[in-house]
VMD Tcl script that builds the backbone (N, CA, C; Angstrom):
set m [mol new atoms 318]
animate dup $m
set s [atomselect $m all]
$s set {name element resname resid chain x y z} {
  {N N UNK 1 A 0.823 -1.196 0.000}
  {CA C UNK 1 A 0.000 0.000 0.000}
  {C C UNK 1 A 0.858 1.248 0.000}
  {N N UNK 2 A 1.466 1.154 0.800}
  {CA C UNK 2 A 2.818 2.218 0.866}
  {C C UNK 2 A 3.289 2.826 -0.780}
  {N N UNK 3 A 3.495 1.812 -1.226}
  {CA C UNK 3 A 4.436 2.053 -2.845}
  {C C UNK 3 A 2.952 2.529 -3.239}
  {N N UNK 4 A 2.075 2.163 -3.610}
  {CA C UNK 4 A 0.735 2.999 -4.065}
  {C C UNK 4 A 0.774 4.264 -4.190}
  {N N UNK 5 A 0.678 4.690 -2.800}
  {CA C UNK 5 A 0.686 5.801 -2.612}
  {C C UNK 5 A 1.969 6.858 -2.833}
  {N N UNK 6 A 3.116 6.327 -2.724}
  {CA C UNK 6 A 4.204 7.113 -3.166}
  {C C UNK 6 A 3.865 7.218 -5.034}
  {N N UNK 7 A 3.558 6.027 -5.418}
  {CA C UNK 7 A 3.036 6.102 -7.315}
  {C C UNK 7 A 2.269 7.343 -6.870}
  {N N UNK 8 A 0.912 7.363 -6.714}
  {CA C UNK 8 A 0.067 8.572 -6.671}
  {C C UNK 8 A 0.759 10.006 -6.477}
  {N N UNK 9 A 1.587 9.987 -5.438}
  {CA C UNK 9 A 2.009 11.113 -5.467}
  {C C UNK 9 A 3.056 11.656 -6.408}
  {N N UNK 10 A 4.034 10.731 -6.719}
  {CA C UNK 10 A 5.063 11.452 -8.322}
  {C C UNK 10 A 4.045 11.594 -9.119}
  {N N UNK 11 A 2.993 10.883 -9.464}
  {CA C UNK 11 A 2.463 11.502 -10.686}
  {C C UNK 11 A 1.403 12.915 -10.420}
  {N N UNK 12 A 0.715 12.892 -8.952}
  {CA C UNK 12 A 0.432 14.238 -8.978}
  {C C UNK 12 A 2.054 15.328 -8.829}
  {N N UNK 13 A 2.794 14.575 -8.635}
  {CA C UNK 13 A 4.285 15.743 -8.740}
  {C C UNK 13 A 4.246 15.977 -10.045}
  {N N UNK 14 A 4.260 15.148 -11.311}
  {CA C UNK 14 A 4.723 15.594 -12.394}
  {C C UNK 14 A 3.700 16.362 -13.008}
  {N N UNK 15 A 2.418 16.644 -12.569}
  {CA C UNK 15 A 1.064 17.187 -13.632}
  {C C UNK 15 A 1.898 18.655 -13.476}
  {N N UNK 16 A 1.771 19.285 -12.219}
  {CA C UNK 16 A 2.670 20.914 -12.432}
  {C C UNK 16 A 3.651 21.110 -12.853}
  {N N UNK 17 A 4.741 20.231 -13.127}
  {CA C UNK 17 A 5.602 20.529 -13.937}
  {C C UNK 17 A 5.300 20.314 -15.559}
  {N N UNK 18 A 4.093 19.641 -16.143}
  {CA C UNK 18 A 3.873 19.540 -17.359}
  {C C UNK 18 A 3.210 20.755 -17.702}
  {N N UNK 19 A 2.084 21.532 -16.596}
  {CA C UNK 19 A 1.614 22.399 -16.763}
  {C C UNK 19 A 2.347 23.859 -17.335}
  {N N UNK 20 A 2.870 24.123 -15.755}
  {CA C UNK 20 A 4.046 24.520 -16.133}
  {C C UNK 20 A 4.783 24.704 -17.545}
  {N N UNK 21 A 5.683 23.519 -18.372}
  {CA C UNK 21 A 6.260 23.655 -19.378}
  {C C UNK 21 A 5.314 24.227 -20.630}
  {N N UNK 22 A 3.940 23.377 -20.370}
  {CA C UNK 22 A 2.756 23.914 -21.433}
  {C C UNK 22 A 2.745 25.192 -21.599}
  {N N UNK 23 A 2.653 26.433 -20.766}
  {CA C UNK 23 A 2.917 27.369 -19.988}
  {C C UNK 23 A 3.441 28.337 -21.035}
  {N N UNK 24 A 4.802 27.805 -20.460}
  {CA C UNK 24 A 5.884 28.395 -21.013}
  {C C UNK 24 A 6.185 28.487 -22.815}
  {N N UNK 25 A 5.455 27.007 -22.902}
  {CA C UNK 25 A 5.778 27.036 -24.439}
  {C C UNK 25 A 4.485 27.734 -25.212}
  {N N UNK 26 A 3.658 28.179 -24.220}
  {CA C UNK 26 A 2.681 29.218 -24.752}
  {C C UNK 26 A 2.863 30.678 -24.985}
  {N N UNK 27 A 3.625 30.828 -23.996}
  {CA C UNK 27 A 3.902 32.246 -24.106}
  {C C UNK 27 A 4.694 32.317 -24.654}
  {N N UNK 28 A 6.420 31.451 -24.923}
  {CA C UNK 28 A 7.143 31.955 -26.127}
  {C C UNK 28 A 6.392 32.066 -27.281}
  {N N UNK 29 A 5.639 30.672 -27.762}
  {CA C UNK 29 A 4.560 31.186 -29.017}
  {C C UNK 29 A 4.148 32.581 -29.376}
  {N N UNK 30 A 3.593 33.181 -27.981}
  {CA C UNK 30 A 2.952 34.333 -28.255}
  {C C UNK 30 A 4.195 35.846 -28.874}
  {N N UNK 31 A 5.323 35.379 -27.929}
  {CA C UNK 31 A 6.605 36.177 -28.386}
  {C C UNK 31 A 6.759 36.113 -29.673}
  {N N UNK 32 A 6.799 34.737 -30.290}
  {CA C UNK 32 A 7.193 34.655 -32.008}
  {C C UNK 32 A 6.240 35.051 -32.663}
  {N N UNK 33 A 5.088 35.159 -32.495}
  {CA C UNK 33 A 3.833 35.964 -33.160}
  {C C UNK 33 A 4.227 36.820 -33.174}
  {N N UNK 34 A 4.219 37.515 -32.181}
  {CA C UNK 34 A 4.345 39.003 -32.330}
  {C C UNK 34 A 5.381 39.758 -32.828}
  {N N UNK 35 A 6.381 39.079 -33.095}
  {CA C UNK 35 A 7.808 39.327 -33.822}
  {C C UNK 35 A 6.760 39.147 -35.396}
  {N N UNK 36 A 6.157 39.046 -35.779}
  {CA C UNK 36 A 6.218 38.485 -37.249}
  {C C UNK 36 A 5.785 40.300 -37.890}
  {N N UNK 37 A 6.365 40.678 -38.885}
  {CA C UNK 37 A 5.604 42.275 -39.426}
  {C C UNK 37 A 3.863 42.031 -39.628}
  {N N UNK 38 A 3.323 40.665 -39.898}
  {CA C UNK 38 A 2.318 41.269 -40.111}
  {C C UNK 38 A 1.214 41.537 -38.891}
  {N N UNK 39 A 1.842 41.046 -37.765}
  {CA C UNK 39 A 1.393 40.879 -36.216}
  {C C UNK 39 A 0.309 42.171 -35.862}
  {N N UNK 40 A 0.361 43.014 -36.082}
  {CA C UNK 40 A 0.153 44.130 -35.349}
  {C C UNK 40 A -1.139 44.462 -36.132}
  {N N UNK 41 A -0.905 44.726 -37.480}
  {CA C UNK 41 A -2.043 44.488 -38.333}
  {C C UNK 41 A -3.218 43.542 -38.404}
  {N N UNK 42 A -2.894 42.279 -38.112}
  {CA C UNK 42 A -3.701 41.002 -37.667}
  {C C UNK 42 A -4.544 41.302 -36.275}
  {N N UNK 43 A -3.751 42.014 -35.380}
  {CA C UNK 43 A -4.898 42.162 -34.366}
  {C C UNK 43 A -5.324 43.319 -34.328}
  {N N UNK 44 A -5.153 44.353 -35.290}
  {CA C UNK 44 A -6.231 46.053 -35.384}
  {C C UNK 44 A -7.405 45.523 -35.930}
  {N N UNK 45 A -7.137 44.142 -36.822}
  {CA C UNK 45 A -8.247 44.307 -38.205}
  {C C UNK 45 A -9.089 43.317 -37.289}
  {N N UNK 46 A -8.616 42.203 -36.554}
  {CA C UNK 46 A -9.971 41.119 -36.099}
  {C C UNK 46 A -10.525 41.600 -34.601}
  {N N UNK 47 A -11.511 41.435 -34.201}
  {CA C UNK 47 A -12.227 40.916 -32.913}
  {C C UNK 47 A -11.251 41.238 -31.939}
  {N N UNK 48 A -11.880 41.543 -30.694}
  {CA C UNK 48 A -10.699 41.717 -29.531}
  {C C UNK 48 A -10.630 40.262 -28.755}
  {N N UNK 49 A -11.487 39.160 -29.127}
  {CA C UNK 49 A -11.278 37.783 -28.689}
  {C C UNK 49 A -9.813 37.372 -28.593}
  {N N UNK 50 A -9.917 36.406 -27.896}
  {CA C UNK 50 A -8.413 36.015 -27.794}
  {C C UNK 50 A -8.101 34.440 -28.790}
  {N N UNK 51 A -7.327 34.880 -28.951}
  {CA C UNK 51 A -7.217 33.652 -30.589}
  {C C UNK 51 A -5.800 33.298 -30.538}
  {N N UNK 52 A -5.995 31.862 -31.161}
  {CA C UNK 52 A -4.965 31.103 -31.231}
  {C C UNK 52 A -4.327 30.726 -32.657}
  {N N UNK 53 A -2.777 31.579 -32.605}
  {CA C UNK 53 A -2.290 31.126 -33.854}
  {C C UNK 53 A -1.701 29.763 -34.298}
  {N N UNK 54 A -2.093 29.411 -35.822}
  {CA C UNK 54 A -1.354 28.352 -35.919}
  {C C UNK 54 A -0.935 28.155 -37.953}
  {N N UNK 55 A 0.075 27.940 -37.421}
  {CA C UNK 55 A 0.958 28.421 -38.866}
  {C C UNK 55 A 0.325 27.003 -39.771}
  {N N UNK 56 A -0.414 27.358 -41.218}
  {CA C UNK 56 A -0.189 26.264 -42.144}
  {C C UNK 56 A 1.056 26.011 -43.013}
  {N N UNK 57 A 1.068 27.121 -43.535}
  {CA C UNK 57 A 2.538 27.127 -44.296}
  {C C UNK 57 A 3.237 28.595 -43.591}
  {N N UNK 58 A 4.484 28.518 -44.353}
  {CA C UNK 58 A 5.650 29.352 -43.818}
  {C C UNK 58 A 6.734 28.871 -44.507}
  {N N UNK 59 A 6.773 29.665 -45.714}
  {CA C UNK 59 A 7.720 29.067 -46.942}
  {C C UNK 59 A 8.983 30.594 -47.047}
  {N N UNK 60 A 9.182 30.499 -47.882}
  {CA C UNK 60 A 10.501 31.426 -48.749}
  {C C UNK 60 A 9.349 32.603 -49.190}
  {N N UNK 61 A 8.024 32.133 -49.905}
  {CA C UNK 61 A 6.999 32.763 -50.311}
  {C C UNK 61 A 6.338 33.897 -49.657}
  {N N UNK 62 A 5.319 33.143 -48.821}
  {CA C UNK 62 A 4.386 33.494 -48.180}
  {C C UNK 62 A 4.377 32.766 -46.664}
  {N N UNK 63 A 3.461 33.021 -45.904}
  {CA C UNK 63 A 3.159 32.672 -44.254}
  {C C UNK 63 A 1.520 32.311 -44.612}
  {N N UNK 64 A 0.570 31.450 -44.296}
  {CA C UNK 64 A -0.915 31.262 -43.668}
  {C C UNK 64 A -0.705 31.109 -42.047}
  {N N UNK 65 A -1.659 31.492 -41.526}
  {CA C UNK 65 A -2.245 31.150 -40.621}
  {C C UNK 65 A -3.360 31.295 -40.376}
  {N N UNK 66 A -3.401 30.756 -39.288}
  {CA C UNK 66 A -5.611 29.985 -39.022}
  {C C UNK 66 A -5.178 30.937 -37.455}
  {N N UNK 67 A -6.387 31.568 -37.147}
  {CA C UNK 67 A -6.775 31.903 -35.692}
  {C C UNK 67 A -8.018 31.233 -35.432}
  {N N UNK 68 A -7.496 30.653 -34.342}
  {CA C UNK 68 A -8.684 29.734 -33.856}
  {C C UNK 68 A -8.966 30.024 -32.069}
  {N N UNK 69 A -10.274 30.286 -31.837}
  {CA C UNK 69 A -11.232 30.728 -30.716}
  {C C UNK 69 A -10.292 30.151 -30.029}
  {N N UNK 70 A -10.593 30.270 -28.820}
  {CA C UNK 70 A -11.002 29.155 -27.453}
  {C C UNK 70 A -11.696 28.531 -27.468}
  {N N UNK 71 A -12.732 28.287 -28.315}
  {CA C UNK 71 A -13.714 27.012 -28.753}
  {C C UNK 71 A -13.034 26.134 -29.536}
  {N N UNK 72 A -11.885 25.922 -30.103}
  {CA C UNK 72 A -11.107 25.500 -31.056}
  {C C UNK 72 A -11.832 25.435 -32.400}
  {N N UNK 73 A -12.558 26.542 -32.506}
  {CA C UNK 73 A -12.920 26.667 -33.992}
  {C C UNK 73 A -12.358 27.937 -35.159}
  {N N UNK 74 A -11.647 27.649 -36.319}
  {CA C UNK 74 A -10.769 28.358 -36.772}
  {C C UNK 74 A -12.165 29.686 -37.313}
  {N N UNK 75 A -11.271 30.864 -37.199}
  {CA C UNK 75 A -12.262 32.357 -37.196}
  {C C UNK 75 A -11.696 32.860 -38.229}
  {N N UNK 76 A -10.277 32.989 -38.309}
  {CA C UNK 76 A -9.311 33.561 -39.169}
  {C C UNK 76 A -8.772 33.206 -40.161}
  {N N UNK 77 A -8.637 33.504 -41.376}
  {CA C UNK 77 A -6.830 32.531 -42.090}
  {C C UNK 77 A -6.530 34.171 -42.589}
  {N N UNK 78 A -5.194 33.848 -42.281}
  {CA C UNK 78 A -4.249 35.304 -42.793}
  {C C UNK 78 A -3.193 34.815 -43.523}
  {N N UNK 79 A -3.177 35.161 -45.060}
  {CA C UNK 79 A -2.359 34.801 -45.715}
  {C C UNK 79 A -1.390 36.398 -45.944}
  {N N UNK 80 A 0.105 35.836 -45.971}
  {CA C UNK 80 A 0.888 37.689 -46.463}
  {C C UNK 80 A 2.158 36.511 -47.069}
  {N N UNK 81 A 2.342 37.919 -48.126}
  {CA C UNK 81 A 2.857 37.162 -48.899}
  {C C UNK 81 A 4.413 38.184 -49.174}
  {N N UNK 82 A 5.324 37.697 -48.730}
  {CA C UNK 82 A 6.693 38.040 -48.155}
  {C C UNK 82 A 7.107 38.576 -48.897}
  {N N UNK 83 A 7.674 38.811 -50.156}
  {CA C UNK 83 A 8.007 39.550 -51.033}
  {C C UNK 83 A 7.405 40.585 -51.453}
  {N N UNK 84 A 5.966 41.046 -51.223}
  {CA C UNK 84 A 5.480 41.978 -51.549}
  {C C UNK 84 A 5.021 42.866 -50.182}
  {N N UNK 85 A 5.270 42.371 -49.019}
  {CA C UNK 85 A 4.404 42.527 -48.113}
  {C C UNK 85 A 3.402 42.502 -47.951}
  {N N UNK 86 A 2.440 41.972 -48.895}
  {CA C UNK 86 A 0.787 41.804 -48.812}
  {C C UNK 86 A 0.456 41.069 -47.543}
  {N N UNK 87 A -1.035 41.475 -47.166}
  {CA C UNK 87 A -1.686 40.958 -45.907}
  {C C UNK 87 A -2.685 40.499 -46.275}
  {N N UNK 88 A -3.200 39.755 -46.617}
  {CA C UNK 88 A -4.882 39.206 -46.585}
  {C C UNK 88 A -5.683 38.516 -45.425}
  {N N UNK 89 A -6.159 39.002 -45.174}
  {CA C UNK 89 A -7.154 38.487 -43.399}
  {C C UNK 89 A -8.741 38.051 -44.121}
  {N N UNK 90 A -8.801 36.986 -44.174}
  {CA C UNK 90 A -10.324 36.306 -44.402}
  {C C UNK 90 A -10.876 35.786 -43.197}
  {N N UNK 91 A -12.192 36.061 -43.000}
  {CA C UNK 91 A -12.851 35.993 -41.921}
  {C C UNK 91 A -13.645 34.746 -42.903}
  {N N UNK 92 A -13.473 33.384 -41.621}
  {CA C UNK 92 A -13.476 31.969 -42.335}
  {C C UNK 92 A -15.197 31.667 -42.578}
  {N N UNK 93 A -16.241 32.379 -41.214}
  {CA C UNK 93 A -17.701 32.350 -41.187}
  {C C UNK 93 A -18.457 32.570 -42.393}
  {N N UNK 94 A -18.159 33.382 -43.468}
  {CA C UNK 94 A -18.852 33.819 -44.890}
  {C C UNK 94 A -18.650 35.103 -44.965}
  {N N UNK 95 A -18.223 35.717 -43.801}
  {CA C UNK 95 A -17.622 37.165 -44.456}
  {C C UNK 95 A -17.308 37.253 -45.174}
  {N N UNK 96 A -16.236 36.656 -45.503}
  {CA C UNK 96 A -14.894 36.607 -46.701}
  {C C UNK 96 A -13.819 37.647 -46.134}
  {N N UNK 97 A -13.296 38.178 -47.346}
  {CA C UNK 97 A -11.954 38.589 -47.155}
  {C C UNK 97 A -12.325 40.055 -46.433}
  {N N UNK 98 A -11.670 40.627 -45.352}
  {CA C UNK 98 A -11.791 42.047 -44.749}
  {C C UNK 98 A -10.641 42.780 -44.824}
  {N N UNK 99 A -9.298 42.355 -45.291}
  {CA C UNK 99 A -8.404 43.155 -44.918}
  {C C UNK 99 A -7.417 42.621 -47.034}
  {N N UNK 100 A -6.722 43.665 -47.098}
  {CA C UNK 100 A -5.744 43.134 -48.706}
  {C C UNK 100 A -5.184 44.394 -49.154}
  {N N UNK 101 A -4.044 44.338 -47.876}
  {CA C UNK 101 A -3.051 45.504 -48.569}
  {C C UNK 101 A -1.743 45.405 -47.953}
  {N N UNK 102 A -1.078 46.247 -49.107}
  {CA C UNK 102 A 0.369 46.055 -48.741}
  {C C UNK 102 A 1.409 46.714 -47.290}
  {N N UNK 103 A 1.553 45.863 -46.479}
  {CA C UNK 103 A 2.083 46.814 -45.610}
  {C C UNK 103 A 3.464 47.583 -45.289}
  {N N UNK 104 A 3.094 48.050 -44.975}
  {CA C UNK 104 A 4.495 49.098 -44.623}
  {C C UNK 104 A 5.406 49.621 -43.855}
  {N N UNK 105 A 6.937 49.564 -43.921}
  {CA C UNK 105 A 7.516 49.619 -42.908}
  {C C UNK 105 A 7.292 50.359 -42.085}
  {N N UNK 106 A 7.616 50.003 -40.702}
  {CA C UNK 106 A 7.417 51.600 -39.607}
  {C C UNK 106 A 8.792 52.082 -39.424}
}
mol reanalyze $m
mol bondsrecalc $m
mol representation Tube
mol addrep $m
């Protein structure tokens, strides 16, 4: 019974340290977002919801990404396309496209 209970307890030891790392590797995420040029633009043009990025492609080309709720349902795709600096923000519901211009350095 003894060893039982020592099992039970490393594994409630290890849940906060997984938490924890989850954590962490959330918020660097949020750091590399926001490093990207088209960052800033992406959140003037959508919703003040809080959304989750997630890269489809990320070539030599262009960047997509999907913003997806806290419901895990995708809201966003933002395509920009690196060589020109273009931004395109499509709102995924039937809006369609809300945002398609070139941006510019600050």
């Amino acid at each position: 019974m003894g060893t039982e209970v020592v099992q039970e307890n490393s594994k409630q030891n290890d849940q906060p340290e997984k938490d924890a790392q989850n954590q962490s590797k959330e918020s660097i995420n949020q750091e590399e977002w926001s490093s990207l040029p088209e960052y800033d633009t992406i959140i003037q043009q959508i919703d003040k919801e809080d959304y989750n990025f997630k890269t489809v492609t990320d070539n030599e080309g262009k960047r997509i990404l999907l913003l997806i709720d806290q419901g895990g349902v995708e809201q966003y795709k933002t395509i920009y396309i690196k060589n020109t600096s273009r931004l395109k923000i499509i709102k995924i519901d039937g809006e369609g496209q809300i945002f398609n211009e070139v941006l510019t350095s600050k």
